[in-house]
TIRODO-580347 format. One record per residue (C-alpha): residue number from 1; residue in three letters; x, y, z. Coordinates in nm, 4 decimals. Example, Ala and Ser with C-alpha at 12.3 -4.5 7.8 and 13.67 -1.06 7.14 Angstrom:
residues 2
+-----+--------+----------+----------+----------+
: num : residu :        u :        v :        w :
+-----+--------+----------+----------+----------+
:   1 :    ALA :   1.2300 :  -0.4500 :   0.7800 :
:   2 :    SER :   1.3670 :  -0.1060 :   0.7140 :
+-----+--------+----------+----------+----------+
//
This chain:
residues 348
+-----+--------+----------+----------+----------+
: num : residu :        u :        v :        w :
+-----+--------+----------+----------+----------+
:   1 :    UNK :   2.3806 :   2.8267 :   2.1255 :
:   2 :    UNK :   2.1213 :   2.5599 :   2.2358 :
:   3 :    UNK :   2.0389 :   2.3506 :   1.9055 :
:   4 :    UNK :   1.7032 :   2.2566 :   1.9186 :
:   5 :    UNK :   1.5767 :   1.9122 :   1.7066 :
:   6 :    UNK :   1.2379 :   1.7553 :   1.6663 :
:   7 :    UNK :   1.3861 :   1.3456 :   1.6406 :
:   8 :    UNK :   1.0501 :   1.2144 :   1.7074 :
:   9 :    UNK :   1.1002 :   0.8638 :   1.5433 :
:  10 :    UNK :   1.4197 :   1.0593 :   1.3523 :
:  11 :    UNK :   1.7562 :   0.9280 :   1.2088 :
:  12 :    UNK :   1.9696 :   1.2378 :   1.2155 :
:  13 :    UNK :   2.2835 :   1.2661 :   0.9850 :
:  14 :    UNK :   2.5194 :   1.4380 :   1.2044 :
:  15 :    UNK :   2.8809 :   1.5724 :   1.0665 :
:  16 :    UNK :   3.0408 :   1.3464 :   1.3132 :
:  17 :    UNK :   2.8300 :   1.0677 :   1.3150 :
:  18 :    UNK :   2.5320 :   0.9006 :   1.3322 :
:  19 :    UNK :   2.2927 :   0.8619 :   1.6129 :
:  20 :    UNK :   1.9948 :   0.5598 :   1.4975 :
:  21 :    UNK :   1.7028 :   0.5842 :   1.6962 :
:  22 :    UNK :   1.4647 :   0.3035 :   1.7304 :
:  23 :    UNK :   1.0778 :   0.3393 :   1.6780 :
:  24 :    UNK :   0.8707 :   0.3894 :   1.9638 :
:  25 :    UNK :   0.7795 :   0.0547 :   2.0483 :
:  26 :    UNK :   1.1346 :  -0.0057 :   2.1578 :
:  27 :    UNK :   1.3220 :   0.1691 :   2.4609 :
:  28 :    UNK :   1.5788 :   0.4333 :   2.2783 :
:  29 :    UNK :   1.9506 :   0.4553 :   2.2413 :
:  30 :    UNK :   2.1649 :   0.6499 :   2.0794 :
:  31 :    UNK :   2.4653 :   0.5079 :   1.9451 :
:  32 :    UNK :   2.7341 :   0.8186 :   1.7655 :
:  33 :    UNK :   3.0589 :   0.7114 :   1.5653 :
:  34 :    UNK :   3.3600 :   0.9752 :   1.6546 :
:  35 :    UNK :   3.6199 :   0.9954 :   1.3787 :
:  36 :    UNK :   3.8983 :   0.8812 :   1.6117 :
:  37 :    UNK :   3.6913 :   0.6187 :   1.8191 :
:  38 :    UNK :   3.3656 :   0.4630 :   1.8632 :
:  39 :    UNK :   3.2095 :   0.6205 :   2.1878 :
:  40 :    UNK :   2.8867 :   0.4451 :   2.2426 :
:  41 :    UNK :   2.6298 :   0.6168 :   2.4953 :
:  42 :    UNK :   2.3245 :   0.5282 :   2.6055 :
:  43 :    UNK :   2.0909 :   0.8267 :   2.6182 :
:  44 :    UNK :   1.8255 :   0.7236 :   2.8259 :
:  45 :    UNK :   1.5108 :   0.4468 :   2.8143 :
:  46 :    UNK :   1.1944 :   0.6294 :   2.7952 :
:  47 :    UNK :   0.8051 :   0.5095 :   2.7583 :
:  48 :    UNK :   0.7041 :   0.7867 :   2.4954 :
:  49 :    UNK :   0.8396 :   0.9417 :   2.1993 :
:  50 :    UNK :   0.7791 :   1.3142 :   2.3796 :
:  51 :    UNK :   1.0289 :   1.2026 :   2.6576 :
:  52 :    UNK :   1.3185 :   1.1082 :   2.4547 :
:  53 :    UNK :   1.2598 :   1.4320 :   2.2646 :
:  54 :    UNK :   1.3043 :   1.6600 :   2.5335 :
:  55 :    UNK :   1.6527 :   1.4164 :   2.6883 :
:  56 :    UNK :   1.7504 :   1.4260 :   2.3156 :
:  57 :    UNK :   1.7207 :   1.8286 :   2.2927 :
:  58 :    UNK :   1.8893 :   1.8427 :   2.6373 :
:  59 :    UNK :   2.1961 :   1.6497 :   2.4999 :
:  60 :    UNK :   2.2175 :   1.8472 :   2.1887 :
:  61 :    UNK :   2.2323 :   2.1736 :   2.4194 :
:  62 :    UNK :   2.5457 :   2.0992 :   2.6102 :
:  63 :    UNK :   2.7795 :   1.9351 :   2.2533 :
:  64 :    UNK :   3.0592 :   2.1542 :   2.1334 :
:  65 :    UNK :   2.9244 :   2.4670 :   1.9684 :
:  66 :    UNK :   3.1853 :   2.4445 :   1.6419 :
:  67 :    UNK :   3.0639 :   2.1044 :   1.5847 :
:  68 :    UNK :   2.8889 :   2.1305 :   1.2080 :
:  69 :    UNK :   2.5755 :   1.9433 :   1.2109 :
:  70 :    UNK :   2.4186 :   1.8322 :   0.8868 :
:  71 :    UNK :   2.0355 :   1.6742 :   0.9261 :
:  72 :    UNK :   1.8236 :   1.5034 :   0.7644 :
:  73 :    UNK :   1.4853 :   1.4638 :   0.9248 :
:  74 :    UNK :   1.3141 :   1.1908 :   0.7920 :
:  75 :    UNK :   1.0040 :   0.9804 :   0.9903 :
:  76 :    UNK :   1.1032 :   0.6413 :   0.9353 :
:  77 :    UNK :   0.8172 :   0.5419 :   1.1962 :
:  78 :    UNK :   0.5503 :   0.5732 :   0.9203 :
:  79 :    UNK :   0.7359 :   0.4479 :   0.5989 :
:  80 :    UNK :   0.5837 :   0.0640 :   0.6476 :
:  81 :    UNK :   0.2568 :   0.1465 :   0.8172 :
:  82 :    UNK :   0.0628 :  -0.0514 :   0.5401 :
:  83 :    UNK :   0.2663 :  -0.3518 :   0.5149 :
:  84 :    UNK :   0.3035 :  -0.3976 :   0.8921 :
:  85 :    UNK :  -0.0703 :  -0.3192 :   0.9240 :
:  86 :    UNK :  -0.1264 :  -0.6202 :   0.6255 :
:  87 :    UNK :   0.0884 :  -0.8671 :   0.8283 :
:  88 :    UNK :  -0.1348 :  -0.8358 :   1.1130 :
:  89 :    UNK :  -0.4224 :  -0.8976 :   0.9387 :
:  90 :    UNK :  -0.4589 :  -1.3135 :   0.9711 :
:  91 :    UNK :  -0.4299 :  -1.2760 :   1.3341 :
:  92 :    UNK :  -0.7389 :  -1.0753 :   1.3498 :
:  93 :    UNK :  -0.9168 :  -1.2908 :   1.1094 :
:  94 :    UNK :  -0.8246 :  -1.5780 :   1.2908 :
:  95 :    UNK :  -0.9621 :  -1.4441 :   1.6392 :
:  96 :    UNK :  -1.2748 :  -1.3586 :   1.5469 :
:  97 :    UNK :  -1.5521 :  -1.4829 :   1.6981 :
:  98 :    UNK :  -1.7979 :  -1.5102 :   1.4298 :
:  99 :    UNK :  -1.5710 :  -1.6751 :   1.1198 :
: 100 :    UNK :  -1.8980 :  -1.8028 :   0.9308 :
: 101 :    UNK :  -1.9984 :  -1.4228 :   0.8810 :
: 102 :    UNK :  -1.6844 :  -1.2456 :   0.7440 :
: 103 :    UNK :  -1.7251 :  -1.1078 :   0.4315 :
: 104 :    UNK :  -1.6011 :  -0.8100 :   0.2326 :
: 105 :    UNK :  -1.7076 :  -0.5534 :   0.4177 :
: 106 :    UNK :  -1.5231 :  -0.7595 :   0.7933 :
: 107 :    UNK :  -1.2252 :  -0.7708 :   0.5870 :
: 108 :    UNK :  -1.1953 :  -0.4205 :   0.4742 :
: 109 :    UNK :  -1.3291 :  -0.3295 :   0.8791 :
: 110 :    UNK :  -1.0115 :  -0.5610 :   0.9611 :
: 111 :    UNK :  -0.7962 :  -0.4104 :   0.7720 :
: 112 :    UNK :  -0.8765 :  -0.0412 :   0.8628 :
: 113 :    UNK :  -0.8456 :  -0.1399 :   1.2166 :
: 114 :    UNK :  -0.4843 :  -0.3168 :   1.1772 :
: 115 :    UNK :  -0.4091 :   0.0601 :   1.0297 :
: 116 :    UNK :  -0.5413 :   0.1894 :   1.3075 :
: 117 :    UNK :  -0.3662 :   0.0051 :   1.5428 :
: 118 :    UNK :  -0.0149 :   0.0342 :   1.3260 :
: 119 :    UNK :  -0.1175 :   0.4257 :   1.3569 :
: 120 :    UNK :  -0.1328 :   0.4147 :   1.7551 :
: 121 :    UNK :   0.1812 :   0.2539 :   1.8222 :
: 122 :    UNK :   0.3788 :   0.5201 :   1.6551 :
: 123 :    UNK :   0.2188 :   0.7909 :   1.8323 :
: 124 :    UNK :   0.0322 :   0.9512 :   1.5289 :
: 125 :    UNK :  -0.2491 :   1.1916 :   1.6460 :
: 126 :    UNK :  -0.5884 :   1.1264 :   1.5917 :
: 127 :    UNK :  -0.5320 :   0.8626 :   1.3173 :
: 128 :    UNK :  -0.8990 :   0.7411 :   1.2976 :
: 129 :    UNK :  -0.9471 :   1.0772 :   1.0946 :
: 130 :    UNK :  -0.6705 :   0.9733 :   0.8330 :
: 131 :    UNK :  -0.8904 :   0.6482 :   0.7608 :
: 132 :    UNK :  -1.2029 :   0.6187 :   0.5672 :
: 133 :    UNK :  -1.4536 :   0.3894 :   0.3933 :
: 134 :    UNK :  -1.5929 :   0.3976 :   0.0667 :
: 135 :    UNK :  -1.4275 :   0.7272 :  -0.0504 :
: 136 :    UNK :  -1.5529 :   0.8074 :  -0.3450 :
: 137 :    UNK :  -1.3372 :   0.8634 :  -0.6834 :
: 138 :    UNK :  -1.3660 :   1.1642 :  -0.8000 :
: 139 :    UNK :  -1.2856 :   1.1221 :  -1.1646 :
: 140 :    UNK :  -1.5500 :   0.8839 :  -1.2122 :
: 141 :    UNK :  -1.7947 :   1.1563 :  -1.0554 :
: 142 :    UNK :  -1.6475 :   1.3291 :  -1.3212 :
: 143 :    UNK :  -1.7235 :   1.0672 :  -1.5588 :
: 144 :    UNK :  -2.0525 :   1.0144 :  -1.4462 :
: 145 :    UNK :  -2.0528 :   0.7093 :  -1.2014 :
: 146 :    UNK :  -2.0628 :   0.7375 :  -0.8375 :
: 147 :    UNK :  -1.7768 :   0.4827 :  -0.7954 :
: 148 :    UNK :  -1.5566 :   0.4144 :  -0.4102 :
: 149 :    UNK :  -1.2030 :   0.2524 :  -0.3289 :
: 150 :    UNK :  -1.3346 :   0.0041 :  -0.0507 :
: 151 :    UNK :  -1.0962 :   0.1631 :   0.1928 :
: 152 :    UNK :  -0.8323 :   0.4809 :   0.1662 :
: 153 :    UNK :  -0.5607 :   0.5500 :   0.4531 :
: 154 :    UNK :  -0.3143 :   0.8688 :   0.4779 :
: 155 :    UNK :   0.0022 :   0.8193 :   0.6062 :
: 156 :    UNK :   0.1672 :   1.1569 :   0.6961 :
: 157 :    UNK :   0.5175 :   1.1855 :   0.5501 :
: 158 :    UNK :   0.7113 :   1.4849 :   0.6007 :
: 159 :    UNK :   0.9987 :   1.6236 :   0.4153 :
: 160 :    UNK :   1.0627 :   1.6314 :   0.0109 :
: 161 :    UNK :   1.3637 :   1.4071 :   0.0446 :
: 162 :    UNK :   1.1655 :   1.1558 :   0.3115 :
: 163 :    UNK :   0.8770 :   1.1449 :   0.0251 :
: 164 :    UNK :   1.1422 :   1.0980 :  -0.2063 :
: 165 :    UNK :   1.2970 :   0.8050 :  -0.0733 :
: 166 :    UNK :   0.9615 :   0.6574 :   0.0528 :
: 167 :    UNK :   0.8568 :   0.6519 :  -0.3135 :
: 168 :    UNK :   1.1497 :   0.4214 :  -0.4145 :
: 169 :    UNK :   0.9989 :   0.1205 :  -0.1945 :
: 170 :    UNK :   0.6722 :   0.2248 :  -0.3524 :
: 171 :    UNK :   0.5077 :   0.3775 :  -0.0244 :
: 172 :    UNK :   0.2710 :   0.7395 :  -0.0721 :
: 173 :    UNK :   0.1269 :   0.9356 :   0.1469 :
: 174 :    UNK :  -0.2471 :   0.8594 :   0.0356 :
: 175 :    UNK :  -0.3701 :   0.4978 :  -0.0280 :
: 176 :    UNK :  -0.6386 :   0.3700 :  -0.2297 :
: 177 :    UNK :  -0.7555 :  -0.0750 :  -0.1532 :
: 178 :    UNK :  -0.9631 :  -0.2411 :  -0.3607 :
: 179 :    UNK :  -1.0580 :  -0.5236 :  -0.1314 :
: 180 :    UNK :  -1.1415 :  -0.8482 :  -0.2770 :
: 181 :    UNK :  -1.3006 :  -1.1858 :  -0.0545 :
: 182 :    UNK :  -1.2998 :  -1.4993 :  -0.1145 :
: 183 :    UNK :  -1.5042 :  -1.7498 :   0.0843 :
: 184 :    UNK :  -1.5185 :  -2.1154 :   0.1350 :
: 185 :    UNK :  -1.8553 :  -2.2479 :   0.0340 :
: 186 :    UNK :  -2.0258 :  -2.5184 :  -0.1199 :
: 187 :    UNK :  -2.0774 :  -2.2990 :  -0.4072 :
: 188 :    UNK :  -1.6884 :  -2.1958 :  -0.4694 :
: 189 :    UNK :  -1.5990 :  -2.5051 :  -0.6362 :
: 190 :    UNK :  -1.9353 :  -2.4872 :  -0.8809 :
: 191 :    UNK :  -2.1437 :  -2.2248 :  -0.8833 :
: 192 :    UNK :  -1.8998 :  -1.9319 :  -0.8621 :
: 193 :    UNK :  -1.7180 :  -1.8953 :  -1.1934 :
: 194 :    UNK :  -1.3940 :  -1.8923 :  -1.1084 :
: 195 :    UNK :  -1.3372 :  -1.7411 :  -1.4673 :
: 196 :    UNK :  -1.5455 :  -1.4021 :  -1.3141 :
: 197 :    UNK :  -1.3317 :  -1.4219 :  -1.0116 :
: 198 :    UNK :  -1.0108 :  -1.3565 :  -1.1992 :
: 199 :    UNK :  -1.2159 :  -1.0672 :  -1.4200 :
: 200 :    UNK :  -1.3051 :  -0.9011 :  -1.0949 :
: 201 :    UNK :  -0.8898 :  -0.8866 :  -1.0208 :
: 202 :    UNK :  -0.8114 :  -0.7443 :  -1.3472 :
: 203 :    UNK :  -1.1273 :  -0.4975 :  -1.3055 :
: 204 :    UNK :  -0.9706 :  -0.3966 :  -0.9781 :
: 205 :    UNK :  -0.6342 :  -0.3259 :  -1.1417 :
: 206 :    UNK :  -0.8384 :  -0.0781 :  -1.4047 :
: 207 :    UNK :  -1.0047 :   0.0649 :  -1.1365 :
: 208 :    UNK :  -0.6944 :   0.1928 :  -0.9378 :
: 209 :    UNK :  -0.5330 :   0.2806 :  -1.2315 :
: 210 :    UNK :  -0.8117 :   0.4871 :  -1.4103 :
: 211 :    UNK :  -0.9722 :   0.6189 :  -1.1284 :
: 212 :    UNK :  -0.7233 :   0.7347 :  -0.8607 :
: 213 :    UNK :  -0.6241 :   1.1084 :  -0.9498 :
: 214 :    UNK :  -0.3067 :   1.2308 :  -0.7738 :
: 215 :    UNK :  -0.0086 :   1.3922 :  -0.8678 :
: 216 :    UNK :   0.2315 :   1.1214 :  -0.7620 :
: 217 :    UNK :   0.1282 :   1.0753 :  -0.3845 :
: 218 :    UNK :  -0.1177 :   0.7837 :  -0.3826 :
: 219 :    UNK :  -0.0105 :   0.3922 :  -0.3751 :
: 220 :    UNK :  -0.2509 :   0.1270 :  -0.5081 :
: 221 :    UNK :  -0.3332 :  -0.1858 :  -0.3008 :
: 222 :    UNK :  -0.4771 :  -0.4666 :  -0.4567 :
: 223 :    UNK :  -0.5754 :  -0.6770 :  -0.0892 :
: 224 :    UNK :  -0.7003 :  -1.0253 :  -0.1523 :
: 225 :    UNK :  -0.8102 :  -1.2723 :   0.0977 :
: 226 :    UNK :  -0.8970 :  -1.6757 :   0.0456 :
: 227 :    UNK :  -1.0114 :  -1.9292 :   0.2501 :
: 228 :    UNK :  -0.8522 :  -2.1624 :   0.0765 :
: 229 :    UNK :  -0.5858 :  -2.1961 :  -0.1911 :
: 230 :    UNK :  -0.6645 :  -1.9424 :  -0.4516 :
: 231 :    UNK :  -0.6228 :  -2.2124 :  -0.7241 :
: 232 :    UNK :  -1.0367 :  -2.3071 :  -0.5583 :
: 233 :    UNK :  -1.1100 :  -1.9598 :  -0.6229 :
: 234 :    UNK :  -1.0000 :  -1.8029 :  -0.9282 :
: 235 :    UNK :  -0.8684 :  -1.9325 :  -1.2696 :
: 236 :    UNK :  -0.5320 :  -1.9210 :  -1.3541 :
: 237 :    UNK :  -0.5595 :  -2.0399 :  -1.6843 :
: 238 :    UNK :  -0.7813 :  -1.9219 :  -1.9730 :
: 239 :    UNK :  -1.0388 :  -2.1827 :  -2.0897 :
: 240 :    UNK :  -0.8052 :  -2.2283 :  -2.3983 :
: 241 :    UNK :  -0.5528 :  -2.3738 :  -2.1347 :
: 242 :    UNK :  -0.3409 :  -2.0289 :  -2.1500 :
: 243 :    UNK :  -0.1377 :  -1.9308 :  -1.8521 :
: 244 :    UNK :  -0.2110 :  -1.6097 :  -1.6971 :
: 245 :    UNK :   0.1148 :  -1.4934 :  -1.5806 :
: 246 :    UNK :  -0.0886 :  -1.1859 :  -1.5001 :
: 247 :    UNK :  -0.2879 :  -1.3339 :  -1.2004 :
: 248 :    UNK :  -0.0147 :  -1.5620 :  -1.1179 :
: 249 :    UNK :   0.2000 :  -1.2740 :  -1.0160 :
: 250 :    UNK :  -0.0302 :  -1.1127 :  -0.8475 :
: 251 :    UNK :  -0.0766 :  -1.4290 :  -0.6313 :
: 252 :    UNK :   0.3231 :  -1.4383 :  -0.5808 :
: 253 :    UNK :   0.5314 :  -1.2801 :  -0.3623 :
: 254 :    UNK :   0.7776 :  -1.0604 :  -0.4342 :
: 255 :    UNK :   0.8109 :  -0.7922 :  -0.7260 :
: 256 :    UNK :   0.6742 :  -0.8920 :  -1.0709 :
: 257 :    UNK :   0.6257 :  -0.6745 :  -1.4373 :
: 258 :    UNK :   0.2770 :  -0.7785 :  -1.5597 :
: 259 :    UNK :   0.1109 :  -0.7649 :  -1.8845 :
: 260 :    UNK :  -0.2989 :  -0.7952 :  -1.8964 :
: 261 :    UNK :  -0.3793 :  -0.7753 :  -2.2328 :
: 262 :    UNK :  -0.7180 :  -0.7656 :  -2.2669 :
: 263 :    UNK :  -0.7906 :  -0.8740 :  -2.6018 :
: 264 :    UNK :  -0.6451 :  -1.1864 :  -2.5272 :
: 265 :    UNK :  -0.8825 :  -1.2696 :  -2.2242 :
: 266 :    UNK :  -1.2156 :  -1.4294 :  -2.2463 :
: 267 :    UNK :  -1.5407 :  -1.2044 :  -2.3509 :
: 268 :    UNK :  -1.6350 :  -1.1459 :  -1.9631 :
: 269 :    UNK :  -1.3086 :  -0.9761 :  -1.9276 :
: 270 :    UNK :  -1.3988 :  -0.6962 :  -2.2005 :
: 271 :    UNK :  -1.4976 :  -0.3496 :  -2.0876 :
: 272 :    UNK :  -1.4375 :  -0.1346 :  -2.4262 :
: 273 :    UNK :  -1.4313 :  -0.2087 :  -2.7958 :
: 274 :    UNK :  -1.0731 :  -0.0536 :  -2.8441 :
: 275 :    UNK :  -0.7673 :  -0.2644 :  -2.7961 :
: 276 :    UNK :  -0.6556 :  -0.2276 :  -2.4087 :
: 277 :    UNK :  -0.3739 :  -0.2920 :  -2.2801 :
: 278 :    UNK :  -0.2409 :  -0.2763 :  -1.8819 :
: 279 :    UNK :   0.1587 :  -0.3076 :  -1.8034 :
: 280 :    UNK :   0.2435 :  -0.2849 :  -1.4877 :
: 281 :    UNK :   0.5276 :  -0.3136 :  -1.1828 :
: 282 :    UNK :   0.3814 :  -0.4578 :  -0.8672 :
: 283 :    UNK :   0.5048 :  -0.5728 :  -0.5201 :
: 284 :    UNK :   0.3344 :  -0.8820 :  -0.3725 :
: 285 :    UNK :   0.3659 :  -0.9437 :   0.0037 :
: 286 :    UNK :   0.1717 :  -1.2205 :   0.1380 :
: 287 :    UNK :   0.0821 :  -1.4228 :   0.4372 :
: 288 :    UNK :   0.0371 :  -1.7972 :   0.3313 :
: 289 :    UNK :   0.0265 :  -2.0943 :   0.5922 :
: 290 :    UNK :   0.2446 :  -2.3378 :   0.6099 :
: 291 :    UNK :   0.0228 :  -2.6525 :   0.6656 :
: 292 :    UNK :  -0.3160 :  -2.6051 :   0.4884 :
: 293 :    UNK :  -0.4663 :  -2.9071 :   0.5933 :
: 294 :    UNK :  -0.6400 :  -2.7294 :   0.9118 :
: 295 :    UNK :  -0.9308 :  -2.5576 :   0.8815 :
: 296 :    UNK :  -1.0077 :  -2.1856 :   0.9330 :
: 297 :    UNK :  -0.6958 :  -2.0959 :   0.7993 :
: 298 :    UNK :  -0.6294 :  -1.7541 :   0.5131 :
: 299 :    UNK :  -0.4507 :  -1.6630 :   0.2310 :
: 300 :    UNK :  -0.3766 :  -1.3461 :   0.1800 :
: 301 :    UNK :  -0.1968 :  -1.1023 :  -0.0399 :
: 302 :    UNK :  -0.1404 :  -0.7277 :  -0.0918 :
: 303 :    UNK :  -0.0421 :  -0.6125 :  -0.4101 :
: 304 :    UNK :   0.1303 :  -0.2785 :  -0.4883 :
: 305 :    UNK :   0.0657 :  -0.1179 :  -0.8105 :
: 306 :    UNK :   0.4305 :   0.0819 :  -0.7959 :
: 307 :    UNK :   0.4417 :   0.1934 :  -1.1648 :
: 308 :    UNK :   0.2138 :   0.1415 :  -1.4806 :
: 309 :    UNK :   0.1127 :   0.2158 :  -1.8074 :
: 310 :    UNK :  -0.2072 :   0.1661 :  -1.9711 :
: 311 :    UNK :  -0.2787 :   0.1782 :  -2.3696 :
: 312 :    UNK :  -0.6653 :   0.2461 :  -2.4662 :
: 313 :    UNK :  -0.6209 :   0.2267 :  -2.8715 :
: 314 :    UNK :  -0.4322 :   0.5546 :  -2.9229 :
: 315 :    UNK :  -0.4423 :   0.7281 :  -2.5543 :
: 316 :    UNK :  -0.2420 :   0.6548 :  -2.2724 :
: 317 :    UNK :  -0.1693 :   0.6926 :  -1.8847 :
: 318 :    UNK :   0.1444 :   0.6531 :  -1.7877 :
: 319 :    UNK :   0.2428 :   0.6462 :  -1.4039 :
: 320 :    UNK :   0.6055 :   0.5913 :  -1.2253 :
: 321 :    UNK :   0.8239 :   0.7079 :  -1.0117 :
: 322 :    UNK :   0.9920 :   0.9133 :  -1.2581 :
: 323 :    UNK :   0.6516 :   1.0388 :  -1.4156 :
: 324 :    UNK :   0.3451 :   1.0986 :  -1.2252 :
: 325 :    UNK :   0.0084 :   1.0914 :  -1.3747 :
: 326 :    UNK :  -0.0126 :   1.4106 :  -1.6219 :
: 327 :    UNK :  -0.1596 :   1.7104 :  -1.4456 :
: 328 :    UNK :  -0.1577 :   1.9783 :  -1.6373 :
: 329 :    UNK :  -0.5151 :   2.0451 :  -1.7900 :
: 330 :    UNK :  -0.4777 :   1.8171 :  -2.1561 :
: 331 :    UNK :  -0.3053 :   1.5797 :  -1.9246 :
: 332 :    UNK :  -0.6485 :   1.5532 :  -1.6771 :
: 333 :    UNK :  -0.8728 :   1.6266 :  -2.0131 :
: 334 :    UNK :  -0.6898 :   1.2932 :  -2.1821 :
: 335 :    UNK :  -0.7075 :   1.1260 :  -1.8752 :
: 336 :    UNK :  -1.0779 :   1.2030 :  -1.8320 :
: 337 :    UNK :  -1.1645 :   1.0685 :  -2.1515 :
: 338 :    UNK :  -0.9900 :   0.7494 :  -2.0941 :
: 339 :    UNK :  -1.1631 :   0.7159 :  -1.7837 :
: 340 :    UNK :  -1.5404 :   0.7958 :  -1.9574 :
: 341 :    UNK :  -1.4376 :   0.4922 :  -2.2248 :
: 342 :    UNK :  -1.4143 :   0.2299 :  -1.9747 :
: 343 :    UNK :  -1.6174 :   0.3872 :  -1.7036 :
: 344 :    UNK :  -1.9087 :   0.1266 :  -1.7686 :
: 345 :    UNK :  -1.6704 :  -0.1643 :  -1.7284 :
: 346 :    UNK :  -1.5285 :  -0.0675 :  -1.4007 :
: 347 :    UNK :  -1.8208 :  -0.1884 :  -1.1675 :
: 348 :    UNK :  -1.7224 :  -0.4948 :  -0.9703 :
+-----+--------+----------+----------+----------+
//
């Protein structure tokens, strides 16, 4: 009986053994672990997923029929999409042509493009349709703004135990950016308030914690880009001479618990009356050079909002792995009303 599999970009579990499969940027090779020895086989070299499907298949047909096979299909091609898209970001900042005009809007065009291009390599049809600009959130339609995530991509996943394990590094199937960019001018030192720079972080963090409604399949990206140090750009202490560990963390690498408490931050930071309170487990990557002192050159950072819960006086929204936003209809009424309360706070 011919035993037909779909590997494309695959690691299949076999009773036997295993047989690893590289992505499709690399030529393929199977390599399967016998109880009694380690036979090692090269299947074949092929320039496209579809290829080494059908030599795959063709090998399956012709292996012992009592074999028991046990698989797990599970797309490991798409789990890091965003975070290999991210880390080709400061190459196309740094070869463009026109560096005096970036702005927002070139990085978030950069960034959808590096998708794009992370999207292509792994064979993923039509993958310009899975990314869009300015999507729209529709609980704050709800709550009566017209407010947009600066860019949303959807990487396919496939499987319930693939999404499972995909949501233990943090990575969804839908993504929501806030994009924030910082550029070097004469006015960053003095005229910009580096005091409203930090607020428009922390309203980010509201924003993709209030307004993305999902049921446990969206990540949140906080993507920030400087020109220079971010110490030029945004204030890292209060004007009281108070760390914020918040922002710091956000501006670190690596995978930080955060508490913005905003009653504790300077009147430009308040959006509501009632005490409000964010805490929250993020996952910094970054790209940082390693000698500043040329010019042209980018900070950047990507955070991860991975789990969080957010205290508005006596209401809450909790979101983790474990627990996914409430979606039952007092869960979406609560979570409604939370988002009407600091809806008028949430512009950036």
């Amino acid at each position: 009986m011919l035993r037909w599999l779909i590997p494309e970009g695959i690691r299949c579990d076999v009773g036997f053994g295993v047989a690893s499969f590289l992505s499709s940027t690399t030529p393929y090779r199977a390599i399967m672990h016998s109880k009694c020895k380690i036979a090692r086989q090269k299947i074949g070299e092929f320039g496209s997923s579809a290829s080494f499907r059908w030599a795959f298949r063709l090998m399956a047909a012709f292996l012992p029929a009592d074999l028991k096979w046990r698989c797990q299909l599970r797309r490991l091609c798409f789990y890091m999409i965003i975070e290999g898209a991210f880390h080709k970001l400061h190459e196309n900042l740094l070869m463009d042509s026109f560096p005096r005009e970036q702005c927002e809007a070139f990085l978030v065009g950069h960034m959808a493009m590096a998708i794009l291009l992370e999207m292509t390599l792994r064979n993923e049809p039509y993958p310009a349709s899975r990314i869009r600009l300015e999507k729209p959130y529709a609980i704050a339609e709800k709550a009566g703004r017209k407010l947009r995530a600066d860019l949303f991509a959807e990487t396919p996943l496939s499987g319930k135990l693939a999404s499972k394990q995909c949501e233990a590094y943090g990575i969804a199937q839908d993504n929501w950016f806030e994009v924030k960019y910082f550029r070097r001018s004469a006015k960053s030192k003095s005229g910009i308030s580096r005091q409203k720079n930090a607020r428009r972080i922390a309203t980010d963090l509201l924003r993709l914690c209030v307004l993305v409604e999902d049921s446990g399949s969206g990540a949140r990206f906080i993507l920030s880009v400087f020109e220079n140090e971010p110490e030029s750009y945004v204030a890292l202490k209060t004007r009281d001479n108070k760390e914020r560990h918040w922002l710091r963390q956000i501006l670190t690498p690596g995978c930080h618990e955060i508490c913005l408490n905003f009653s504790e931050e300077a009147d430009i930071f308040q959006v509501t009356d009632d005490p409000l309170v964010l805490n929250a487990l993020i996952d910094v990557k970054a790209f940082i050079p390693v000698q500043n002192e040329l010019p042209g050159l980018y900070w950047g950072y990507l955070c991860n909002v991975i789990n969080f819960k957010l205290s508005l006086g006596d209401q809450m929204i909790i979101h983790s792995l474990e627990k996914a936003i409430d979606q039952t209809q007092s869960g979406r009424d609560a979570h409604l009303q939370v988002a009407r309360k600091l809806i008028g706070g949430l512009s950036t």
